[in-house]
C-alpha atoms as an extended CHARMM CRD file, in Angstrom:
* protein
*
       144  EXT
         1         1  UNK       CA             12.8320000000        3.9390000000       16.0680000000  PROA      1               0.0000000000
         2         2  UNK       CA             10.2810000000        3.4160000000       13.4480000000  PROA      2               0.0000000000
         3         3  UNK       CA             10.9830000000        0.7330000000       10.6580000000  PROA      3               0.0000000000
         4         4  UNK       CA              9.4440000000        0.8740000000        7.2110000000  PROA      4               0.0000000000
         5         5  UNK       CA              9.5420000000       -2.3190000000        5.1930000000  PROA      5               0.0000000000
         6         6  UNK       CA              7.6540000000       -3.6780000000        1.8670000000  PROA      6               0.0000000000
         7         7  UNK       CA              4.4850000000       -5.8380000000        3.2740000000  PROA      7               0.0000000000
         8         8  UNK       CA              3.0610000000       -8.1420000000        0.3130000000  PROA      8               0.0000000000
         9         9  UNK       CA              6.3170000000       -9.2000000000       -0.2150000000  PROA      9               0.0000000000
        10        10  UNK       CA              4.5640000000      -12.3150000000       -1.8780000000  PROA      10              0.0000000000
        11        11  UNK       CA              3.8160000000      -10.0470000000       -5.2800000000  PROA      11              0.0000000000
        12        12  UNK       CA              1.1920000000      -11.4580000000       -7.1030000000  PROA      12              0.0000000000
        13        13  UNK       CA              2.1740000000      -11.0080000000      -10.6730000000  PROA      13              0.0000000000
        14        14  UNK       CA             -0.6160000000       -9.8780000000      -13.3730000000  PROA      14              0.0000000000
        15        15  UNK       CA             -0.8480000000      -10.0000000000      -17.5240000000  PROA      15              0.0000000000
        16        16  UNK       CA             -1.8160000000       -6.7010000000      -18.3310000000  PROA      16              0.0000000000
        17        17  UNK       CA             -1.6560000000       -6.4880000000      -21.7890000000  PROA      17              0.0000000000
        18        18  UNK       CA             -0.4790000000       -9.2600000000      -23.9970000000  PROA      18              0.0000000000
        19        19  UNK       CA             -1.4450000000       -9.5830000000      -27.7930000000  PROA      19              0.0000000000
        20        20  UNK       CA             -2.6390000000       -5.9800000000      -27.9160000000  PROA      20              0.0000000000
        21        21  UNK       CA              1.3680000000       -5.3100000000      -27.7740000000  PROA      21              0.0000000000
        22        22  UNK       CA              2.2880000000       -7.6910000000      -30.6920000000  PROA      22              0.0000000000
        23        23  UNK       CA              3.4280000000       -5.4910000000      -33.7090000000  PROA      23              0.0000000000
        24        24  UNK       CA              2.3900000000       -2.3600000000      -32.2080000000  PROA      24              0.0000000000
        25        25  UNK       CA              3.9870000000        0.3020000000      -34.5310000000  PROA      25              0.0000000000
        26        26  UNK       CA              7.8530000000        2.0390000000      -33.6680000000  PROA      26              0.0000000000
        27        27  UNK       CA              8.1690000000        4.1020000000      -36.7050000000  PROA      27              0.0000000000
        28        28  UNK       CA              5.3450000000        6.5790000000      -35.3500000000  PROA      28              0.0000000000
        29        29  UNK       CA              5.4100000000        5.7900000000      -31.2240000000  PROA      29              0.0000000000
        30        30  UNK       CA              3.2490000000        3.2890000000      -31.2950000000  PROA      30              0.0000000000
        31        31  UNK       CA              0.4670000000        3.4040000000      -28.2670000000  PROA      31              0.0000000000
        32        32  UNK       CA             -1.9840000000        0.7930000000      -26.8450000000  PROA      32              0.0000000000
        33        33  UNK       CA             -4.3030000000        1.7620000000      -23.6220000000  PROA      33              0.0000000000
        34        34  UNK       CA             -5.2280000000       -1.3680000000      -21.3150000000  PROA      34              0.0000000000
        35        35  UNK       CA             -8.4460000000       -1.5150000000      -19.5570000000  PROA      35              0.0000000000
        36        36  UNK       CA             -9.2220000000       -0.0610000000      -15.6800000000  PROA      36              0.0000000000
        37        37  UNK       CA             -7.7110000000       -1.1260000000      -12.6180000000  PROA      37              0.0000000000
        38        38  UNK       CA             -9.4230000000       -0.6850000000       -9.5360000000  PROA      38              0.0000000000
        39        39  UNK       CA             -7.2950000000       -0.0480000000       -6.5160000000  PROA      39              0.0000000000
        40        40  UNK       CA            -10.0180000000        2.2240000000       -4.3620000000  PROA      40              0.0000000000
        41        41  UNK       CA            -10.1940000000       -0.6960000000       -2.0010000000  PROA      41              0.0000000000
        42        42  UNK       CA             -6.7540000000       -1.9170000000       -1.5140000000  PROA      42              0.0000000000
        43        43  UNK       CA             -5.0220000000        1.3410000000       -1.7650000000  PROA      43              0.0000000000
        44        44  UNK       CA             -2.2410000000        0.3220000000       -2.6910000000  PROA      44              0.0000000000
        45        45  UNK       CA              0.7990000000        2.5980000000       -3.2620000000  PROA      45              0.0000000000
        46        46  UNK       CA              3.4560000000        1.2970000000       -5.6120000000  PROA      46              0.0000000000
        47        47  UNK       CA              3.3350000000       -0.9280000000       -8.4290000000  PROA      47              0.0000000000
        48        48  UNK       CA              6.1260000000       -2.8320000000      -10.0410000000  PROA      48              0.0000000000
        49        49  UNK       CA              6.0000000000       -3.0870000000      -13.9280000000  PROA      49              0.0000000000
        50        50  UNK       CA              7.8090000000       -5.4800000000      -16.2350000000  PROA      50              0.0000000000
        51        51  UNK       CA              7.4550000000       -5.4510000000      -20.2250000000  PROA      51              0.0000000000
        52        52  UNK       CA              8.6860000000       -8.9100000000      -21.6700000000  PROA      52              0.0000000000
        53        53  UNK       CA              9.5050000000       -8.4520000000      -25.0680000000  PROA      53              0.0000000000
        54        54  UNK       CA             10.1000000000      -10.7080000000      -28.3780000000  PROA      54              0.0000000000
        55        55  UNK       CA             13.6490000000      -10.4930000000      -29.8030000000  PROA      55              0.0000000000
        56        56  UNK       CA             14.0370000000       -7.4870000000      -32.1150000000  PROA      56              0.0000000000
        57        57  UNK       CA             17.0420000000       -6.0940000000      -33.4940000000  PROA      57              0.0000000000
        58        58  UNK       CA             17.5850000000       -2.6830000000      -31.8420000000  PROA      58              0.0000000000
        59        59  UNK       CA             21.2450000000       -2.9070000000      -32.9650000000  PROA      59              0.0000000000
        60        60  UNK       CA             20.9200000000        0.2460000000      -35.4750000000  PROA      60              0.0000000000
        61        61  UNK       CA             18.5750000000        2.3480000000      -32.8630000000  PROA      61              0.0000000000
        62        62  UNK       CA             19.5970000000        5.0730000000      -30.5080000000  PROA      62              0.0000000000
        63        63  UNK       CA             18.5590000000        4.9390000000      -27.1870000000  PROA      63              0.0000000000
        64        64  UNK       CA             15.5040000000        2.8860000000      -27.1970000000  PROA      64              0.0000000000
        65        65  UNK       CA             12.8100000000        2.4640000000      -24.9330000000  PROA      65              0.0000000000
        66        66  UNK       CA              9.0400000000        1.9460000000      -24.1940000000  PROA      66              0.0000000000
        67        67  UNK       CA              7.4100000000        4.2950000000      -21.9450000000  PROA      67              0.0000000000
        68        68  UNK       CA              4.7960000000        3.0220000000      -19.4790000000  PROA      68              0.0000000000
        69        69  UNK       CA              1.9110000000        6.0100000000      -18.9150000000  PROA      69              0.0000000000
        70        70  UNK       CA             -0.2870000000        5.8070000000      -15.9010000000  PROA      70              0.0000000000
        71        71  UNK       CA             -4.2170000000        7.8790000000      -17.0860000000  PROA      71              0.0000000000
        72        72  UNK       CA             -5.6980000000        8.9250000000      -14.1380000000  PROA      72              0.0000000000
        73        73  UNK       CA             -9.4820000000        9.2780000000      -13.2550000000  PROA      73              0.0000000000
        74        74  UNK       CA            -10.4310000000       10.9830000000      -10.3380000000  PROA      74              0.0000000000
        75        75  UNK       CA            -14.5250000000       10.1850000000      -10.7100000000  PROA      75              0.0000000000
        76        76  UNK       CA            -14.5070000000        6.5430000000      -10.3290000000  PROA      76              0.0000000000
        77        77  UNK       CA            -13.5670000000        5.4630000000      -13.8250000000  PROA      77              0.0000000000
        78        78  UNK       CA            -15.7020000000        7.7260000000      -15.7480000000  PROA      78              0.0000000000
        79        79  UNK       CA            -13.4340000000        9.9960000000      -17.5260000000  PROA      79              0.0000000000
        80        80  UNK       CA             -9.7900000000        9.6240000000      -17.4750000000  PROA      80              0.0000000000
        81        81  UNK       CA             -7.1120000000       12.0840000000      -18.8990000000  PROA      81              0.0000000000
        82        82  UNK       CA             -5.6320000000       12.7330000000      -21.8910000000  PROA      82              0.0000000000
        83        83  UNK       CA             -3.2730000000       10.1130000000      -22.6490000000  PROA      83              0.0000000000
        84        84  UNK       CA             -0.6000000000       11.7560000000      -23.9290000000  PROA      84              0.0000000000
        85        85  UNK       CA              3.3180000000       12.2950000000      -23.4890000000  PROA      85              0.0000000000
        86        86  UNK       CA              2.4380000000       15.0090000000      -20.5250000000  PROA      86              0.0000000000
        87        87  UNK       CA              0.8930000000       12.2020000000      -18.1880000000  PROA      87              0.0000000000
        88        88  UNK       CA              2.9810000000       10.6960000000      -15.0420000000  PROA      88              0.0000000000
        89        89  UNK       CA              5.1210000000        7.7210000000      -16.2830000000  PROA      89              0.0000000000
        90        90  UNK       CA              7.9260000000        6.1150000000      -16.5450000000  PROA      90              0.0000000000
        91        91  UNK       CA             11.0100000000        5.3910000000      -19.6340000000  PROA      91              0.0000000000
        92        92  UNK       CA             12.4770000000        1.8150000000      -19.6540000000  PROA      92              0.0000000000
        93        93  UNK       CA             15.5680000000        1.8060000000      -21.7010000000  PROA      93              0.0000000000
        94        94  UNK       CA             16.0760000000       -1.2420000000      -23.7330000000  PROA      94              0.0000000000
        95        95  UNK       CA             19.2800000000       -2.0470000000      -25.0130000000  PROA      95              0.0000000000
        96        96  UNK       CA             20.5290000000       -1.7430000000      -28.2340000000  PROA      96              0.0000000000
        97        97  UNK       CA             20.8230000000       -5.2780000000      -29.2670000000  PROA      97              0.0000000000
        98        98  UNK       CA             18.8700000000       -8.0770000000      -31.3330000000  PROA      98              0.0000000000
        99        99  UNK       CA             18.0670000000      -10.2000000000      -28.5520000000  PROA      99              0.0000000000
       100       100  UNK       CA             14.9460000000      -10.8600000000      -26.2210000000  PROA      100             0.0000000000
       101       101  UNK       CA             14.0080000000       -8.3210000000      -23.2200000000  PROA      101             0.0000000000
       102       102  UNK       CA             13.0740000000       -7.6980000000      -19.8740000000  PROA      102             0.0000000000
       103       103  UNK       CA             12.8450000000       -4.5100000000      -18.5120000000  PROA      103             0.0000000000
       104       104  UNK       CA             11.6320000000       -3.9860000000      -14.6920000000  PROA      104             0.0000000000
       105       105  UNK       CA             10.4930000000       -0.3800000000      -13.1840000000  PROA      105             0.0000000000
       106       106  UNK       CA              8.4100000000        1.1570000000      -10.4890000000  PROA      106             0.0000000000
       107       107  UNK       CA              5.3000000000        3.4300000000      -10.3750000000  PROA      107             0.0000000000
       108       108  UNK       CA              3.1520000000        5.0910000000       -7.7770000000  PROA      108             0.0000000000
       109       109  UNK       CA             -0.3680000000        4.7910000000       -7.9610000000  PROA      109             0.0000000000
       110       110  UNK       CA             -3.2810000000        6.2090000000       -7.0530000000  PROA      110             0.0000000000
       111       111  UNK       CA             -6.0950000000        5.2000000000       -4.4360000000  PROA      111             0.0000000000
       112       112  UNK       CA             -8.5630000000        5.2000000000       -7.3830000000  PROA      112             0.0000000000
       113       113  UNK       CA             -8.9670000000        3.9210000000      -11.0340000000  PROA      113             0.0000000000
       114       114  UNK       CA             -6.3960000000        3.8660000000      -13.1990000000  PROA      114             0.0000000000
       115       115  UNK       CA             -4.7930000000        2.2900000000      -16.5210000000  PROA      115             0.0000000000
       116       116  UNK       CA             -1.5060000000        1.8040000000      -18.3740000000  PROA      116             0.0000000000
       117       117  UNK       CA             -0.6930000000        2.7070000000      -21.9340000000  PROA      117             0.0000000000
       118       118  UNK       CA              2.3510000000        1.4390000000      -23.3450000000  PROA      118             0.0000000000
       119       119  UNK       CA              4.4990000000        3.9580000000      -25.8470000000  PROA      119             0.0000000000
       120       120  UNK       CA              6.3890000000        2.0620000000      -28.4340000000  PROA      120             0.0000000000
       121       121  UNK       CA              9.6110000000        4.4240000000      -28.4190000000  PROA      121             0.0000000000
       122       122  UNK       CA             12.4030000000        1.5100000000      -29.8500000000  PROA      122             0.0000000000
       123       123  UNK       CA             12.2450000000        2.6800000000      -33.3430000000  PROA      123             0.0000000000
       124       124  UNK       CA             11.4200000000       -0.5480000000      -34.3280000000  PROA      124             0.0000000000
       125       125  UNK       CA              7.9660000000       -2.1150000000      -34.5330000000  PROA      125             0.0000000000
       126       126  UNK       CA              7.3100000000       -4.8670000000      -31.5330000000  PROA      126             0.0000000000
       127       127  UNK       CA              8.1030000000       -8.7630000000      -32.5440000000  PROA      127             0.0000000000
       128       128  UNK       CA              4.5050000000      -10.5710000000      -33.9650000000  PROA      128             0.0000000000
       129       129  UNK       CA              4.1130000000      -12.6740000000      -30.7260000000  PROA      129             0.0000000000
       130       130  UNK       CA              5.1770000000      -12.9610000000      -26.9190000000  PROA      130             0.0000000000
       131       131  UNK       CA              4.9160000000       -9.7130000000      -25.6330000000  PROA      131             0.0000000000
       132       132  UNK       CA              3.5790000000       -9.1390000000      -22.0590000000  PROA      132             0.0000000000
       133       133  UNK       CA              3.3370000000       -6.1780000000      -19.5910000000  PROA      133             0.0000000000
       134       134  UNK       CA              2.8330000000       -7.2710000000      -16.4340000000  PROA      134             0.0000000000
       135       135  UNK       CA              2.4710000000       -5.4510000000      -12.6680000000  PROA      135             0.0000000000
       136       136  UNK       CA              2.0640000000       -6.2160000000       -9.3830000000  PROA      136             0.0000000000
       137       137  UNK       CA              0.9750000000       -4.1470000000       -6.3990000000  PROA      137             0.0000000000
       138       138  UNK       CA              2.9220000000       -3.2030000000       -2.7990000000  PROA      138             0.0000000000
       139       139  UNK       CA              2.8400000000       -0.8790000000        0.0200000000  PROA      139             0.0000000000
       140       140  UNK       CA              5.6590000000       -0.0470000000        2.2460000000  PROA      140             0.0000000000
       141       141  UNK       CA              4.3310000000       -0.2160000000        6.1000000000  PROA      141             0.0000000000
       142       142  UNK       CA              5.9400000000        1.0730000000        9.1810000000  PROA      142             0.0000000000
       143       143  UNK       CA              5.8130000000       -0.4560000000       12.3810000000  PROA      143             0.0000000000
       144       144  UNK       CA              6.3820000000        1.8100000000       15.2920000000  PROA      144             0.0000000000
């Protein structure tokens, strides 16, 4: 029987974006686009996200969250698409409170170039300072 496990089990963690989140804007959805990832040579297949965020009060928000976009290319990092709220992604909910946060979710990627936009969707602009998204790539492998 075949047996599929994570390999790079050893996830080597990556800043993403960093200041370019501080303040970003939750009264209008906020967005901020990072720069290209390459992952035509290690093909990877899943990457883990985290967002760190700065204590804000949420308290008086409904349901908030930051969404975490992933623009395609398919030409080698020439064009990419629209970045928009119609591209693949993924919703963290955040709770409702006015302390610090860390939110953890998965995405599947392409075997091309990529990036990740961050959607400010808290209601609440992001604290001034010590705000990180960070990912980390792994591939499940089956051994026959």
């Amino acid at each position: 029987m075949a047996v599929t496990q994570f390999i790079n089990s050893a996830l080597t963690e990556v800043d993403y974006l960093t200041t370019e989140l501080n303040s970003l804007d939750g009264d209008a959805v906020g967005r901020v686009l990072g720069a290209a990832i390459n992952n035509s040579s290690n093909r990877y297949m899943l990457m883990k996200v985290q967002i760190q965020l700065k204590s804000v009060d949420l308290s008086a928000q409904v349901s908030p969250g930051v969404g975490i976009n992933l623009i395609e290319s398919i030409d080698g990092g020439t064009v990419y698409e629209d970045n928009d709220d119609t591209c693949y992604g993924i919703t963290l909910p955040i709770e409702a409170s006015s302390q610090a946060h860390v939110r953890v979710g998965d995405l599947y990627v392409p075997p091309g170039y990529f990036k990740l936009e961050v959607t400010n969707n808290t209601g609440v602009d992001f604290a001034a300072d010590t705000n990180i998204l960070s990912y980390a790539f792994y591939t499940p492998e089956t051994d026959i």
